[in-house]
C-alpha positions in Angstrom: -20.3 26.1 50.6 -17.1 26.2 48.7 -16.1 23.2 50.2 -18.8 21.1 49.7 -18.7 22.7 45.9 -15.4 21.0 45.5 -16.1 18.0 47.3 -18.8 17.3 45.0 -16.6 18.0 41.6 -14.3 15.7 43.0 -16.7 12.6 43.3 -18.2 13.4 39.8 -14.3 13.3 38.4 -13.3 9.9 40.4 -16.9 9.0 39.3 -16.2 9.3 35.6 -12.9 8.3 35.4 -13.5 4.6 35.4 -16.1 5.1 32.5 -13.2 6.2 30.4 -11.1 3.9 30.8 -13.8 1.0 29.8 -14.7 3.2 26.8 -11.1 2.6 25.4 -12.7 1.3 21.9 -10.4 -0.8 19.5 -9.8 1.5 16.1 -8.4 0.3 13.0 -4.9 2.0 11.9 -4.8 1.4 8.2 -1.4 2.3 6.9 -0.8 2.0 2.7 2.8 2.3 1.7 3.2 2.5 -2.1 6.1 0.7 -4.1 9.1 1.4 -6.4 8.7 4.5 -8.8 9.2 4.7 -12.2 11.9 2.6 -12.7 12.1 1.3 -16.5 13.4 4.6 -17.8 16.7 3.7 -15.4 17.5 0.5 -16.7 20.9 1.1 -18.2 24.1 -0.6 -17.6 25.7 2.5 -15.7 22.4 2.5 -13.0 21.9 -1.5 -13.1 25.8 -1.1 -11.4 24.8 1.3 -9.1 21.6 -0.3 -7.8 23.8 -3.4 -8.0 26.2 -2.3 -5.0 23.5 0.0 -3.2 24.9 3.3 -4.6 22.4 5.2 -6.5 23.1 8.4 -4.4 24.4 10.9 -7.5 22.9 9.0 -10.0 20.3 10.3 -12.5 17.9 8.3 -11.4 17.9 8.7 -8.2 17.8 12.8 -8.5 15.2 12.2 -11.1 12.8 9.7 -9.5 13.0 12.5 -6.4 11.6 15.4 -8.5 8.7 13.0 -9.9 8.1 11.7 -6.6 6.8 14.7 -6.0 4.4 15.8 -8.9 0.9 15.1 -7.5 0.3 14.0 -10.7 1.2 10.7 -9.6 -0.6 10.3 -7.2 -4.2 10.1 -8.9 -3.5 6.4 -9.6 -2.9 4.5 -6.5 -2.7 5.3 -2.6 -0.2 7.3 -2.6 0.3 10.9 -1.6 3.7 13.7 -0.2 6.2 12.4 1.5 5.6 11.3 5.1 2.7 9.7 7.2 -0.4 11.4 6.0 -4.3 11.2 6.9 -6.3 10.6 4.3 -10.2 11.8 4.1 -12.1 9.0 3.2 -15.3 11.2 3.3 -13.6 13.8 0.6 -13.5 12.2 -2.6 -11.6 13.7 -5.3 -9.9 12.9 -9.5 -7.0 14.2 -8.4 -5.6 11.8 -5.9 -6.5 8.4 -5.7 -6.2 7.5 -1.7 -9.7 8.9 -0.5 -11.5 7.0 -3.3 -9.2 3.4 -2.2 -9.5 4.1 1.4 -13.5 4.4 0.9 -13.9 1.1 -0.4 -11.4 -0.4 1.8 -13.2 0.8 4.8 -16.6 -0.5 3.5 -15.7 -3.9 2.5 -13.7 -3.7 6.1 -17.2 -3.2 8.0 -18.5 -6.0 6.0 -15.7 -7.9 7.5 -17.1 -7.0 10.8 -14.6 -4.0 12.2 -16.0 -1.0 13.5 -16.1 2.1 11.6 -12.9 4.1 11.6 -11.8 7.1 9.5 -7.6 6.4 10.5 -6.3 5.9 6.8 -2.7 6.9 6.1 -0.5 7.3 3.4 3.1 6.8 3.8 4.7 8.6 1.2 8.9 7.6 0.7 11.5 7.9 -2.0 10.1 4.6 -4.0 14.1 4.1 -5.1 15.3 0.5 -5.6 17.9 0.7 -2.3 18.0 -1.6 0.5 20.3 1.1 2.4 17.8 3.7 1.8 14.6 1.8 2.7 16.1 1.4 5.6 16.6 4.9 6.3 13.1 5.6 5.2 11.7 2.8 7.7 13.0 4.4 10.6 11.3 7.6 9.9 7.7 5.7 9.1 8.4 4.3 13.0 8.8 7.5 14.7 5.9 9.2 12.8 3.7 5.9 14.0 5.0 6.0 17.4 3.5 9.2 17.6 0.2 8.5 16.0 -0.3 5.5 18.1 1.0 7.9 21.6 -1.6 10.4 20.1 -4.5 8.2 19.8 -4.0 6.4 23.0 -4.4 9.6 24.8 -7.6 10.0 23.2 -9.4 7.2 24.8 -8.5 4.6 22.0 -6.5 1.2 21.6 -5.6 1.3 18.1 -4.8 -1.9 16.1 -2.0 -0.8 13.4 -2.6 -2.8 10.2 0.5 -1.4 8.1 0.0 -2.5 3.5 3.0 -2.6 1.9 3.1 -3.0 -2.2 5.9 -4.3 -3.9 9.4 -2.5 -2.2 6.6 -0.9 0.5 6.5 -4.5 1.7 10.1 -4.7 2.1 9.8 -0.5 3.3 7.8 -2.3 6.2 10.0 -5.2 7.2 12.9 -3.1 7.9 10.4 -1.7 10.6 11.4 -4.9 12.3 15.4 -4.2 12.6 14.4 -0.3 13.6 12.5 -2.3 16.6 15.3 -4.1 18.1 17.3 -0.9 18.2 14.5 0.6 20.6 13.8 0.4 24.6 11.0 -1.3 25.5 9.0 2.0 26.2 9.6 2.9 22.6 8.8 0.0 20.8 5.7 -0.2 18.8 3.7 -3.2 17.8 1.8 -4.0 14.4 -1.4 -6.0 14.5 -1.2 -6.9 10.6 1.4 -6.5 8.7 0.4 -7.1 4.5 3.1 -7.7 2.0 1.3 -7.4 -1.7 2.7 -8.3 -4.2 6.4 -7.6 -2.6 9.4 -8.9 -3.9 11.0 -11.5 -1.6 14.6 -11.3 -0.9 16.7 -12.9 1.3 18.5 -10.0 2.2 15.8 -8.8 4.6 13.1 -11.7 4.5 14.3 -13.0 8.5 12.7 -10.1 9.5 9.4 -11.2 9.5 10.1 -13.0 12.6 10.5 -9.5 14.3 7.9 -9.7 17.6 7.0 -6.1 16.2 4.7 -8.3 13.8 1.7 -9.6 15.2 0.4 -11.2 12.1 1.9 -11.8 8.4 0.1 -12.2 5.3 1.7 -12.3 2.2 -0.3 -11.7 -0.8 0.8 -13.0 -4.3 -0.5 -13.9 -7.8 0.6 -16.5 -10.2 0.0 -13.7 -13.4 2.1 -11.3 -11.7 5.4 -10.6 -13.5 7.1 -8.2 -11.9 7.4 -9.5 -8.4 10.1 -11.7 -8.9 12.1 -8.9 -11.9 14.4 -7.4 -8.9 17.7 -8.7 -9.4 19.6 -5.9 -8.2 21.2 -7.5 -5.8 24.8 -9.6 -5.6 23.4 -11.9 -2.8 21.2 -13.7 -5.1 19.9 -13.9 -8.8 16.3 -12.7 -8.9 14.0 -12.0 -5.8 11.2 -14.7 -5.0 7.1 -14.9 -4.6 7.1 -16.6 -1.3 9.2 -17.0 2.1 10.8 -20.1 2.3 12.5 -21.8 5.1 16.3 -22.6 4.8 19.1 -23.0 7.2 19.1 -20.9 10.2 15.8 -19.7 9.5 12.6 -21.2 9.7 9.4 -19.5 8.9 7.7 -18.2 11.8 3.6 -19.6 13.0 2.4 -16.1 12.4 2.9 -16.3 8.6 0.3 -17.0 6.2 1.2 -17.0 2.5 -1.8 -16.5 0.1 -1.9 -17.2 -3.6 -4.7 -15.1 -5.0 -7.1 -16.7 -8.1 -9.9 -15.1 -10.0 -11.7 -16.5 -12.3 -14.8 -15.0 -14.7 -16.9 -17.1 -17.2 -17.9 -15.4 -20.6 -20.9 -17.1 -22.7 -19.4 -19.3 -25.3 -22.0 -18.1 -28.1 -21.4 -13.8 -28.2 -25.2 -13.8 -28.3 -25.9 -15.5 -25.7 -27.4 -12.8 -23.1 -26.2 -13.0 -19.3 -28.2 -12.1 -16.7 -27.5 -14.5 -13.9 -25.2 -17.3 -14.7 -26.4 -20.6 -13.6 -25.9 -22.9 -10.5 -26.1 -26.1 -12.3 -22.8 -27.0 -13.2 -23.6 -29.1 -16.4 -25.6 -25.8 -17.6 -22.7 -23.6 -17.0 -20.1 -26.0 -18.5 -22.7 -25.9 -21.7 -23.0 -22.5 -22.0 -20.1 -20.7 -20.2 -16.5 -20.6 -20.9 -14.3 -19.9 -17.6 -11.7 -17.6 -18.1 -8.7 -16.9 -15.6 -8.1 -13.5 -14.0 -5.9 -14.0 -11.8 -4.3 -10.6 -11.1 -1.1 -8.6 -12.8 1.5 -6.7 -10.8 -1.3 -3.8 -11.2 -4.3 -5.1 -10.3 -3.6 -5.8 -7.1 -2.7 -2.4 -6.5 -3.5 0.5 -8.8 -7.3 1.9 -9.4 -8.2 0.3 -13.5 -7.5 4.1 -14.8 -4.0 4.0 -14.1 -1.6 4.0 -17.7 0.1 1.0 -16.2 -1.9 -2.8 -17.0 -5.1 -3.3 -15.7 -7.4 -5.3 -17.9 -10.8 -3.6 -18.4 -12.5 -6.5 -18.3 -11.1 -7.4 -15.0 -14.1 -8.9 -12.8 -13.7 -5.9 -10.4 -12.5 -3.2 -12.1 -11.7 -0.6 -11.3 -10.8 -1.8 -8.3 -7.4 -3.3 -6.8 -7.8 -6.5 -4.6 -6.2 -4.7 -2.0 -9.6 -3.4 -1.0 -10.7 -7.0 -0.1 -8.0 -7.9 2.3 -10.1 -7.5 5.1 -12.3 -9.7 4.4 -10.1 -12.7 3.2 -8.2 -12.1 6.7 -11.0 -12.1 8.5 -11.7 -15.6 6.9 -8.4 -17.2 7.6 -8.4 -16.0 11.0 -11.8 -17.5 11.7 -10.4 -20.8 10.8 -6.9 -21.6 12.6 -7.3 -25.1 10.9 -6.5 -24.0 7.7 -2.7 -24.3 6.1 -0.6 -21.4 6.6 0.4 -21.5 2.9 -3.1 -21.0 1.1 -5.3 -20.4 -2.1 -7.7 -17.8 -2.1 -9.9 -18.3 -5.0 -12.1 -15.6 -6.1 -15.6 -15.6 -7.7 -17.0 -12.7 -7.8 -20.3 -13.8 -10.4 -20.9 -16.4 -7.7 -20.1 -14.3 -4.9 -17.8 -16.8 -3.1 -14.2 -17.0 -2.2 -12.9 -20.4 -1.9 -9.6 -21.2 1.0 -7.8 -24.2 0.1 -4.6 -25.3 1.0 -1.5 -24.7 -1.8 -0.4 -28.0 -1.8 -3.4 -30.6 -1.7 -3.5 -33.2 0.7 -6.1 -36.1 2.1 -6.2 -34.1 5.4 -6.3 -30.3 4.0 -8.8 -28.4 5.2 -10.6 -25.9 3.0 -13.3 -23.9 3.0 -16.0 -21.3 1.1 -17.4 -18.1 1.9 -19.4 -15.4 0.9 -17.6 -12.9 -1.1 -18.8 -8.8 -1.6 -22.9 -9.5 -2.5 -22.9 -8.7 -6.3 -25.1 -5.4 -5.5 -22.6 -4.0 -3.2 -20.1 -3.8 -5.3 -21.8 -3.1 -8.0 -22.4 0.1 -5.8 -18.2 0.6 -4.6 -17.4 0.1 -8.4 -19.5 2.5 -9.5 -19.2 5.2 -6.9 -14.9 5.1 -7.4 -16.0 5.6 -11.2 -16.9 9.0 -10.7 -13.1 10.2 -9.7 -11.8 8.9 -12.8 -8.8 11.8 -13.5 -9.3 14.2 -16.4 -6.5 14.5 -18.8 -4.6 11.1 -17.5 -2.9 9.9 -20.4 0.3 8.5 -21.5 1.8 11.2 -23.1 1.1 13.3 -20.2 2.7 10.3 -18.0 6.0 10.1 -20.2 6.6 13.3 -20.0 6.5 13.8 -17.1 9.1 11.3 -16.7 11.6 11.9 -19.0 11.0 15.6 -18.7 12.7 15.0 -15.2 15.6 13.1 -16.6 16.2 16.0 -18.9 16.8 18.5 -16.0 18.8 16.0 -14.2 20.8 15.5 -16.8 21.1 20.1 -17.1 21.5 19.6 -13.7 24.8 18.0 -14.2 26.3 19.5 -17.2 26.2 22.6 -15.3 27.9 20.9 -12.1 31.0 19.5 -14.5 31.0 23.0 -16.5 31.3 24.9 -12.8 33.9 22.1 -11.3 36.4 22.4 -14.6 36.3 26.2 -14.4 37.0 26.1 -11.1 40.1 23.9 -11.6 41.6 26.3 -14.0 41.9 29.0 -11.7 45.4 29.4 -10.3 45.2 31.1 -6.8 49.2 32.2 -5.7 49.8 34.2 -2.5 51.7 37.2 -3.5 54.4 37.9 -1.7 53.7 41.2 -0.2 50.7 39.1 1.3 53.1 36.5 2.5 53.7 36.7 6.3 55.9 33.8 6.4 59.8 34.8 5.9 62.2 32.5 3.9 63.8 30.0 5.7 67.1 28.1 5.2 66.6 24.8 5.6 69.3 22.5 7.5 71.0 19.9 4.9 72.6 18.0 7.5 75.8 17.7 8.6 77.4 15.6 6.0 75.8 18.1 3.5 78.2 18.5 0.4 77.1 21.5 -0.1 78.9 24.8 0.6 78.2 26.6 3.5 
């Protein structure tokens, strides 16, 4: 009986076992990887030098930014959260850290977008200091924590498609995934399905790695308005850092790459009486009566929730939210039409609930195209929900403090250091002599030596 107990358990087991393997479901990997921090209170001549040569190791600032990097404080603002690859419960909202509440609407205007539901939403948390060297570093230790997450979830029964945002210096974080790759054996090496640069600084110190096969698909995200993106100059390989990749000698931009200039636009009635309650589809009518104002979005807005201290206009058409949260759908629309120019236009309308793909530079055979943006209802509902978690007590004073409050001990730090050092130099240590194991010993003058012997 025993044996025919077994044999039976093991036909059940070979009997399953090709089930799971066809259940392997595709699951979403969504990665955010914040930018620089706080980096205006730094700006002097003796830290512009430092960042300059890729030496901000004992500087104030870089002590400094470390000890606000890791005040939770700053983390109610944007997708950010400790140090290191962290999960992110996007069914546990909260006003004291602003991940969950971006990761919500991200996933919901993803399954608009078509993608199955998934709950894998990361933080990766990193220094945020303006160094090339160090980014580096840093990207090496987001590659082994996803190698393990993506090991992790593969013996679970899933195939997961990593789609890795990087804001500002996170975009660059990111690309140095792509030199960590070539350093790897083949059973090491990891792959990302999207890779997002938002907003990130260009720079022609790192921008080749795009072509890295780690990167399945590119899409860099940019805005006309945005002022800071091109503001890193701390560099001696060039002046400042750029909006866009561009080809040049020795490097041509790679098929995978799609660049995408991001519009908005609003339109406010021209007379302050005029009551809007659905703006009309005759253009004559809403020439007449409407006045189209541009939005296109700051350095901020493309990032932060609309309560953070830094800009984010309040009458920005979908505030409070970034338009990171509407990447998936924008991709999913330029991936649905391969005809369309890799260097592209997305114009946003959220009052007409469009978003309009044209190519940058306009041409007889250009292709463009226009689709349905978030219904007006929808988000109506994600803007009103990620409301709720404004912060309590968020304010500038609190914010400045905060920051210069760090510089302050940096700067005790230090004073205490030199004051130690210098009265350690004035101590004179001798060996005395009744210590001293080592006899006197004549030395030999040489031969010719004049003196007497």
């Amino acid at each position: 009986m025993k044996q025919y107990k077994l044999l039976i358990k093991l036909l059940i087991c070979l009997s399953i076992s090709p089930i799971i393997v066809a259940e392997n479901k595709d699951m979403w990997v969504t990665i955010f990887a914040h930018g620089s921090f706080s980096l205006r209170p730094h700006l002097n001549v003796s830290n512009i030098l430092k960042m300059l040569n890729d030496s901000i190791e004992e500087s104030i600032y870089y002590r400094s930014t470390e000890i606000n990097r890791r005040d939770p404080f700053f983390y109610k603002n944007q997708a950010m959260g400790d140090m290191g690859l962290h999960k992110i419960n996007i069914h546990k909202l909260t006003n004291t850290a602003a991940a969950p509440v971006v990761a919500q609407a991200f996933e919901k205007i993803s399954q608009i977008a078509g993608h199955n539901p998934s709950n894998e939403y990361y933080t990766y948390g990193w220094s945020g200091l303006v160094s090339n060297k160090l980014r580096y570093i840093e990207a090496s230790f987001l590659y082994s924590e996803l190698y393990k997450l993506i090991t992790n979830l593969r013996s679970q029964g899933f195939n997961p498609k990593v789609r890795l945002i990087g804001y500002s210096h996170g975009g660059n974080l990111g690309l140095q995934l792509g030199a960590i790759h070539q350093t790897k054996n083949s059973e090491q090496q990891i792959f990302i399905d999207e890779f997002h640069l938002l907003g990130t600084p260009i720079q022609v110190e790192t921008d080749y790695l795009i072509s890295s096969p780690i990167f399945t698909r590119v899409y860099n995200w940019y805005s006309q308005a945005d002022n800071v993106q091109t503001l890193d100059f701390f560099s001696f390989k060039r002046f400042f850092s750029k909006k866009k990749f561009s080809s040049r000698r020795n490097f041509t931009l790679p098929e995978k790459l799609t660049q995408i200039k991001i519009k908005v636009s609003d339109h406010i009635p021209k007379k302050l009486k005029t009551e809007i309650k659905q703006l009309p589809k005759d253009k004559y009518q809403l020439k007449k009566h409407f006045k189209e104002v541009n939005y296109d979005p700051g350095h901020f807005e493309l990032w932060f929730m609309g309560w953070t201290i830094l800009t984010y206009r309040k009458a920005f058409p979908t505030h409070p939210l970034p338009i990171l949260i509407f990447l998936p759908l924008i991709t999913k629309y330029i991936n649905e039409h391969p005809e369309l120019s890799h260097d592209l236009i997305a114009y946003l309308q959220p009052h007409f609930e469009t978003v309009e793909l044209t190519p940058y530079k306009k041409t007889k055979n250009g292709t463009s195209v226009k689709k349905n943006f978030v219904a007006k209802d929808i988000l109506h509902e994600i803007r009103k929900n990620a409301l709720q978690y404004t912060p309590d007590n968020y304010n500038i004073e609190t914010y400045n403090r905060k920051v210069y409050d760090a510089i302050n001990i940096v700067q005790y730090e230090l004073k205490k250091i030199s004051q130690l050092v210098k009265s350690e130099k004035k101590k004179k240590t001798k060996l005395e002599q009744s210590i001293n194991l080592h006899l006197p010993e004549k030395t030999y003058d040489g031969h010719l030596s004049s003196k007497k012997r």
